[in-house]
N, C-alpha and C positions, 0 to 999 in steps of 0.2 A: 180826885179827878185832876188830871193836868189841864194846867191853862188851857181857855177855849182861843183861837185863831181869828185870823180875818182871811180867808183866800183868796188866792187873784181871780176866781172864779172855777165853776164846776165842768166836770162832763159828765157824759148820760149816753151810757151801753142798755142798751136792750135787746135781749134775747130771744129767736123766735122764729122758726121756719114760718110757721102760718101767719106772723106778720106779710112776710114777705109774701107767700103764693095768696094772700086772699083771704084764708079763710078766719081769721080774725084781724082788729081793727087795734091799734095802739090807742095808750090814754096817758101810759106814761110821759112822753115828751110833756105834752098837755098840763099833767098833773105838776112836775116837778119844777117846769118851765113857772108856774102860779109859784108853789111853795119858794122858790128861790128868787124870783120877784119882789114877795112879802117881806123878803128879808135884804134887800137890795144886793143880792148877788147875782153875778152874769154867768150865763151857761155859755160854755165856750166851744164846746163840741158835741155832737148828737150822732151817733152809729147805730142800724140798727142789721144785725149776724144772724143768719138762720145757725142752725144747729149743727152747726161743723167745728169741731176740736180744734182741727189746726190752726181754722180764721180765728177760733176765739181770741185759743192763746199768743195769735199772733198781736192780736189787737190790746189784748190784757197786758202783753209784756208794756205794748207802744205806750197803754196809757200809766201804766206804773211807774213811768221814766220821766213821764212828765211830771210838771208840778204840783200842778192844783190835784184835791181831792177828785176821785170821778165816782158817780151812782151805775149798778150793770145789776138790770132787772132780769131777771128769769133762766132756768135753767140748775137752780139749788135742789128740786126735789129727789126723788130717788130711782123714777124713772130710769131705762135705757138711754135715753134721747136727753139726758140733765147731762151734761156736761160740765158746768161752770164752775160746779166747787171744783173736781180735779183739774182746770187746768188755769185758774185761779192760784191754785197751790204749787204748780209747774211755774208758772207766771212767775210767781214770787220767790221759786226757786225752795221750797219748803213740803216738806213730808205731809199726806194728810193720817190728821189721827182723829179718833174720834174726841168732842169736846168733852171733859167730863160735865159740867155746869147743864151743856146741851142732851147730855143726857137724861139727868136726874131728871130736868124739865120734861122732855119726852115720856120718861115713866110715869110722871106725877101725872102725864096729860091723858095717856094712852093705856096707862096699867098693864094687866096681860098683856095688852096687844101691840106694845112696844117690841116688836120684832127685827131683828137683824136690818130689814130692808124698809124700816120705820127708822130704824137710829143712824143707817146712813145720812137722813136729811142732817144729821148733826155731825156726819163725818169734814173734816174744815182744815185748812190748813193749820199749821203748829202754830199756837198763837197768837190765831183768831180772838177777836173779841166782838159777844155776841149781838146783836142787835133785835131788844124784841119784840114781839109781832101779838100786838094785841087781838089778831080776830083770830087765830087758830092759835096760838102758844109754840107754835114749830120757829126757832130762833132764824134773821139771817145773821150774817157777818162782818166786821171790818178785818182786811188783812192790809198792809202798807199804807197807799192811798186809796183805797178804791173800799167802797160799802158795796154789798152785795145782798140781795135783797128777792124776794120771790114775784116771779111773771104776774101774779093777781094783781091788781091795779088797786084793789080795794085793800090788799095788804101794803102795797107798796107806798101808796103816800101817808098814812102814817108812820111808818117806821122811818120814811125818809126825814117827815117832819120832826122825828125824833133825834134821827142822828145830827142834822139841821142846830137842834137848840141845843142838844148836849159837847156838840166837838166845836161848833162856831159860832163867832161874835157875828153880830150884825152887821153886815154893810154900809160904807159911808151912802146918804143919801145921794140919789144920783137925780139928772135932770136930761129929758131927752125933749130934743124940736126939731122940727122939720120945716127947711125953709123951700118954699116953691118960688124957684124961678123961671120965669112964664118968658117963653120965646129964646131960653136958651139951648145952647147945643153942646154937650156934655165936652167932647173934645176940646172947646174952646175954653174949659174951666179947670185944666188939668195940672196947669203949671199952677195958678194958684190951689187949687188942691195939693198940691204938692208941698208947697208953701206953708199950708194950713196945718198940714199932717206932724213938718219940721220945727215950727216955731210951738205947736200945742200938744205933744206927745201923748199926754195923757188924755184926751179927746178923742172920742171914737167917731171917724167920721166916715159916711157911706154915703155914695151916690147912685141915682138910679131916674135913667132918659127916660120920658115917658114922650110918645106921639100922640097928641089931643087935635081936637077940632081948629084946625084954624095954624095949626104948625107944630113945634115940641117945646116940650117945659122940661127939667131938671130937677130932680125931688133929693136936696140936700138932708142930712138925717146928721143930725151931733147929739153925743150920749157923753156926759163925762158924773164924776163926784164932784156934788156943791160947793165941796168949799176948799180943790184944789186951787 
């Protein structure tokens, strides 16, 4: 196994027309948001694509280019409407073939009824490496940066949790506060925010005016590693 890493932090694709119209409810963000918490990594971006090819693979290229690892839930099975492994494998600029490894598992799971449109789920770009999936045995995948992983919520955060401890170190501990400042007005704190941003680079620092009873406060928010 090659050395495990430290990331600058993850992203989190999720797949899924019926997210979007209604008629199902996400748990991913949720789930993987806790699991990368636990391990003091920050999520850096959250998208979530109905089931459009082109937006996939436009968004799969964007995040492949970036740095950090990213997670893209749903869209692996072998349905019409699965998109992801092909354009995952677009994405990455690589042939899809079937895995063998994903196969064998597949027969071992399904026997006879490992059919064509059953072994698809294990159809993966060249050089995939598979990620597996303790409550059905149907593998997903890593190809580049990006783990790929199936719409269930209930499959997805273990295998997350999995890629998780097997490809990365733990996170430096981090420390987040929030200072309320009561009777301030955000514009007026700009230049020293600015100030704050230049002098502590490594500091994440967010701002956000709240109107309360009686006038407005300022809800300062700093997130950094303990022991920069």
């Amino acid at each position: 196994m090659s050395q495990k890493i430290i990331p600058s932090g993850f992203g989190l694709i999720i797949i899924g027309s019926e997210i979007l119209d209604g008629r199902g409810k996400d748990k991913h963000f949720e789930n993987t948001k806790r699991l990368l918490e636990e391990r003091n990594h920050l999520l850096r971006y959250v998208m979530i694509l109905p089931d459009d090819p082109a937006l996939i693979m436009e968004k799969l290229k964007w995040a492949m280019a970036r740095s950090e690892p990213f997670f893209c839930c749903g869209g692996i099975g072998s349905t019409p409407d699965d998109y992801t492994r092909f354009c995952a494998a677009e994405a990455a600029g690589l042939p899809l073939e079937f895995h063998e490894e994903g196969v064998e598992i597949l027969k071992k799971r399904f026997g006879e009824r490992a059919n064509t449109v059953r072994l698809k789920m294990v159809e993966f770009p060249r050089g995939a490496k598979l990620i597996p999936n303790p409550v059905n045995q149907v593998p997903g995948f890593s190809i580049a940066n990006g783990h790929f992983l199936p719409g269930f919520p209930s499959m997805a955060e273990p295998m997350t949790e999995w890629v998780l401890d097997t490809y990365y170190e733990r996170g430096k501990d981090r420390v987040t506060r929030t200072l309320v400042l009561r009777g301030a007005r955000e514009a007026d704190l700009v230049p020293l925010m600015e100030e704050f941003i230049e002098r502590y680079a490594t500091v994440t620092l967010s701002s956000l005016p709240k109107f309360v009873e009686g006038g407005t406060e300022v809800h300062l928010g700093l997130s950094g590693n303990l022991h920069d």
